[in-house]
N, C-alpha and C positions, 0 to 999 in steps of 0.2 A: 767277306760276305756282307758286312755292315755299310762298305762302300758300293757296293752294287745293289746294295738293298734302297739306299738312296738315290743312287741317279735312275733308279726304273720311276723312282715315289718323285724326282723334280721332272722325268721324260713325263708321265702321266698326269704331272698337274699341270703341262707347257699344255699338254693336248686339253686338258678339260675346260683351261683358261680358255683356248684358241677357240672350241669350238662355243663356248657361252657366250663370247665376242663377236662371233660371227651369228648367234643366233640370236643377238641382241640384234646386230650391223643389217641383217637381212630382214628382221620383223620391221624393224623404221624404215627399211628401203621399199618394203611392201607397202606399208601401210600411205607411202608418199605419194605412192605410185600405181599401183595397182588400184587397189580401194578408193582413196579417187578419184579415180581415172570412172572404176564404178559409181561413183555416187553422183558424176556429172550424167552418165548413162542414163542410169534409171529415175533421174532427179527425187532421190530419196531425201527421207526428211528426218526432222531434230532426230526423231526416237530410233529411226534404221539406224543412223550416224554414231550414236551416242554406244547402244546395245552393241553393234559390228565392234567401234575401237574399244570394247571393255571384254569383248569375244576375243577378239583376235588377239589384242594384243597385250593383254595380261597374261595370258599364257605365255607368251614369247619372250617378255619381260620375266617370268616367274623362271622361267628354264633356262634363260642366259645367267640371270643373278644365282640363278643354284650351282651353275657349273660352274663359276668362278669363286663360289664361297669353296666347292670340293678343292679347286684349285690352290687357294688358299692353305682350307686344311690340310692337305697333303705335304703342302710344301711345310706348313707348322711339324708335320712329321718326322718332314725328311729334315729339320736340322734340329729336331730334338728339342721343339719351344711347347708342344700340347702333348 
């Protein structure tokens, strides 16, 4: 039981990593490309530019870095370090 209680706790931290990585991987692929792709659009200025990447992408930043810290945790679980 103790071994299957582990590889669910190392399967669920492969997934929490993968997807904080990829929600890191995708906020800076937006942010490269999308947003200014927008700001040559609408020729926005300092304060749009500045407000938008602390809108957008600290959130994106805060929820990739959360799911790899769970990532983390878990795996400190599954081999019995936390």
């Amino acid at each position: 039981m103790y071994i299957l209680g582990v590889l669910i706790a190392i399967g669920s931290a492969v997934a929490f990593a993968v997807i904080g990585a990829l929600t890191i991987w995708g906020g800076l692929s937006t942010m490269r490309t999308e947003v200014s792709r927008d700001y040559l659009r609408t020729r926005a200025g300092a304060g749009t530019r500045t407000s938008t990447s602390l809108l957008v992408g600290l959130p994106l930043l805060i929820t990739g870095a959360f799911g790899i810290l769970a990532a983390l945790r878990m795996l400190q679980v599954a081999f019995g370090l936390g």
